[in-house]
N, C-alpha and C positions, 0 to 999 in steps of 0.2 A: 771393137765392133760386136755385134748382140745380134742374137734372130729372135724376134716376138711377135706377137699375135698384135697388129697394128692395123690401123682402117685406111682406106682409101680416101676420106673425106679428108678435106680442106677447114682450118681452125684457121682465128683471127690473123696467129703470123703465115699462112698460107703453107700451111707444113703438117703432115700428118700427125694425129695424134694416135694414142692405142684406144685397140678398139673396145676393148672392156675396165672396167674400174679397176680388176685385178688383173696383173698379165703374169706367166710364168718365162722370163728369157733367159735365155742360153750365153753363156759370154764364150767373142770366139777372140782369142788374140791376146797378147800380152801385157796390155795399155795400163792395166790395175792393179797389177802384181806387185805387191804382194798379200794383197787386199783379195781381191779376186781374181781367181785365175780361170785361166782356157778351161773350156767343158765347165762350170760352175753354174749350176740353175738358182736365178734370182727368183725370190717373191718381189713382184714392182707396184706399187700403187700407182694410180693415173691420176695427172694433177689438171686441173681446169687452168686456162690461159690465166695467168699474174696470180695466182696460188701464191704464197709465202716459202721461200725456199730458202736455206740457211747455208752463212759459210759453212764448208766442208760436210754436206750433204752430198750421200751418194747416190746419181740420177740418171736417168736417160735420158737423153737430148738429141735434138737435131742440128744441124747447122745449117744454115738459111741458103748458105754458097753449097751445099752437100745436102740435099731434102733427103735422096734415096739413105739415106746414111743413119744410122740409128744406133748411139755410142753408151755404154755406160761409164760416168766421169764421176768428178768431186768437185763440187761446183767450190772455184776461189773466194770471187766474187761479184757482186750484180754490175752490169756496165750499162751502156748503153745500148740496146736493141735485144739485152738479153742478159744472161751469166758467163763468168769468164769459168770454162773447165777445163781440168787437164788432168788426164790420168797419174798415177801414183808411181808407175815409171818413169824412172828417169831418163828413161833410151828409150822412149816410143812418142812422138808426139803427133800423134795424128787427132788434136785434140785444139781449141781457142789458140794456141800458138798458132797450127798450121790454118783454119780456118774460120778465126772472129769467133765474136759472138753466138750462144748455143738459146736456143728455146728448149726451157725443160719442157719435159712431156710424162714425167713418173718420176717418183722417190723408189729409193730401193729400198726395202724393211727387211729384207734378210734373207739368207743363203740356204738352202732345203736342198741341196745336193754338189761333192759329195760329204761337206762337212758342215751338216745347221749348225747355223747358228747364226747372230747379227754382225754385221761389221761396222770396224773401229770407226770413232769419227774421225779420228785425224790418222794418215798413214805413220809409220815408225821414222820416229827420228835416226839419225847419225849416230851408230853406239850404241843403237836398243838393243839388240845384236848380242849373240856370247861372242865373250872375249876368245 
């Protein structure tokens, strides 16, 4: 889960979008790890409803069953009523497993606090690891 600067307003899937083109959010939770972690401030861009969104893009989304709810994932891929995401955790899935289908709402372009830089497209395999 993320805290960001998000609008009030209602978009075509009935679900908030952010309220400015650039947003600065906060990640709170373990869902991303080892990608992003708890306290890591995102740069997010704001994507307009059916924007072009790529396997393993990292985004924030909402989930239709969960509006209050505002997640940063890695989008699997496109399904029907939206994109399949799930964090980069293995133990956390409060993510399309626990509830469908996500609307993206922003890409993430990279990390500015406390280590910039961009993150990976795809999380670490099995054995990326020192021996």
């Amino acid at each position: 889960m993320i805290s960001a600067n998000t609008s009030s307003g209602r978009g075509p899937e009935e679900l908030p979008g952010l309220a400015a083109r650039w947003v600065l959010a906060r990640v709170s939770g373990p869902s991303m790890s080892p990608t992003v972690r708890h306290g890591d401030r995102l740069l997010v861009r704001r994507l307009r409803p059916g924007a072009a969104v790529r396997e393993g893009d990292v985004v924030l989304a909402r989930f239709p069953a969960r509006p209050e709810l505002l997640v940063v994932k890695r989008v699997r891929r496109t399904v029907e009523g939206g994109h399949w995401v799930e964090g980069d955790s293995p133990f956390v899935a409060d993510d399309s497993r626990a509830f469908g289908a996500a609307v993206v709402v922003g890409r993430v372009v990279g990390r500015l606090w406390p280590r910039p830089g961009g993150l990976p497209s795809a999380p670490p395999g099995p054995g990326s690891g020192p021996a």
